[in-house]
Structure formats: structure tokens, C-alpha cells
C-alpha positions in Angstrom: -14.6 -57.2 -66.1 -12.1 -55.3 -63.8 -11.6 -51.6 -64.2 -9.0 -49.3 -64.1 -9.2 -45.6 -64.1 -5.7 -43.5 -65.3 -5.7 -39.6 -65.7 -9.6 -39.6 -65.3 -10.3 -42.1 -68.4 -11.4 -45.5 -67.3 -10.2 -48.8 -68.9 -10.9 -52.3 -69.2 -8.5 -54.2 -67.6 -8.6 -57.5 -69.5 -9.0 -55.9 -72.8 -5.7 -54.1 -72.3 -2.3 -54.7 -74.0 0.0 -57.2 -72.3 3.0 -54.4 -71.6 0.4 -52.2 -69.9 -0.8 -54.9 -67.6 2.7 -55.4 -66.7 3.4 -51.5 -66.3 0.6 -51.2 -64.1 1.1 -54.3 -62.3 4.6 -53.2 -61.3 3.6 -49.1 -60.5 0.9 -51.5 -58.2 4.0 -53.1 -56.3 6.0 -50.0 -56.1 2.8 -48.4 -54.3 2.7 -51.3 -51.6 6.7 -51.0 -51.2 6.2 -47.2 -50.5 3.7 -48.0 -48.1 5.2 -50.6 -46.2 8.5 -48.0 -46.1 6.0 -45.6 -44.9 4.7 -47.5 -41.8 8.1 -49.2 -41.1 9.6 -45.5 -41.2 6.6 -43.9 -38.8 7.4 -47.6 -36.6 11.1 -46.8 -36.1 10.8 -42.9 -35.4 7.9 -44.0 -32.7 10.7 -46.6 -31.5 13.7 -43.6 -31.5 11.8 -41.3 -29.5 10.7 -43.8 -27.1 14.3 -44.9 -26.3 15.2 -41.1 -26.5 12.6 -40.9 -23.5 13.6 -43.9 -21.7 17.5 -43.0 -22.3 16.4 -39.4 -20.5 14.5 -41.4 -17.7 18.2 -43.5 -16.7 20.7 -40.8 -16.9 18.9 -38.7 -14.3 20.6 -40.0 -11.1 24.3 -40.4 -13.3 26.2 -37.9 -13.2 27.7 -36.0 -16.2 31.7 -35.9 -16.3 32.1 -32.6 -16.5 29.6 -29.3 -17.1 28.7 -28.4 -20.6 30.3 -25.1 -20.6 29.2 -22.8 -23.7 31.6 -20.2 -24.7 30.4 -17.7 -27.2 32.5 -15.5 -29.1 33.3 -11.9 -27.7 31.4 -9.3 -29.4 33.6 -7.4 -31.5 33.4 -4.0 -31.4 33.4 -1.4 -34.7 36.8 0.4 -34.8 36.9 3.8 -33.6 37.9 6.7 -36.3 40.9 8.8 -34.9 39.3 12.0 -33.9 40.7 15.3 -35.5 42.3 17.5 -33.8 40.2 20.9 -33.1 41.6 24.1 -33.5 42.6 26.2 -30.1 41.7 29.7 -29.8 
């Protein structure tokens, strides 16, 4: 008799209604999707920064069009108060 444990109670398996069986059964498939996702996800970002490498690797004797020339913003500077004039003696 197959077992099945849910929020720390445990269950017989066969003795349980037919809509549960078929709620856990399909919880059981969304589980293995997730999993496969997972692995085919941690696959292609091994695969990305491998070409990202090998991409790096060819473009070092091509050379660029032009520079990348960054520009920044000039600093702009607090406005000065007028000064007062001060009295003479």
C-alpha cells in the first residue's frame, strides 16, 4: 500500500478519493515540468555564456568601427547668490 505524506499527515494512497488521486497526480507532473524547465534553463545559460566566451575569443583580431566614446554630462554647478554690496567708510 503506497504512501503519501501532505502537510506532515501521511495517507494511504489507494484508499484515497478518486479527485485527490487526480489532484496529486497532476501537482506530480507540474513538479517534473518545473524540473525539466529548471535543467533546460541552467543548460541554455551554460550554452549563452559559452558563446559569449567564444564570441570574445573571435572579435579580438577585428577591429571595432569606431571608439566607444563615453560622454558624461558636465557637472553643473550651484548658482552663486549676488553678493551685497558693503558699506564704504
Amino acid at each position: 500500500m503506497p504512501k503519501i505524506r501532505i502537510d506532515d499527515k501521511e495517507y494511504d494512497l489507494d484508499s484515497l478519493p478518486e479527485p485527490v488521486k487526480q489532484t496529486i497526480s497532476v501537482m506530480q507532473e507540474i513538479s517534473v515540468g518545473i524540473q525539466n524547465g529548471q535543467k533546460d534553463l541552467a543548460i541554455k545559460q551554460a550554452a549563452l555564456t559559452q558563446f559569449g566566451t567564444q564570441l570574445n575569443q573571435q572579435l579580438e583580431n577585428v577591429d571595432p568601427i569606431a571608439p566607444v566614446v563615453v560622454k558624461t554630462p558636465p557637472k553643473k554647478t550651484p548658482a552663486r547668490k549676488p553678493r551685497k554690496p558693503r558699506a564704504t567708510k
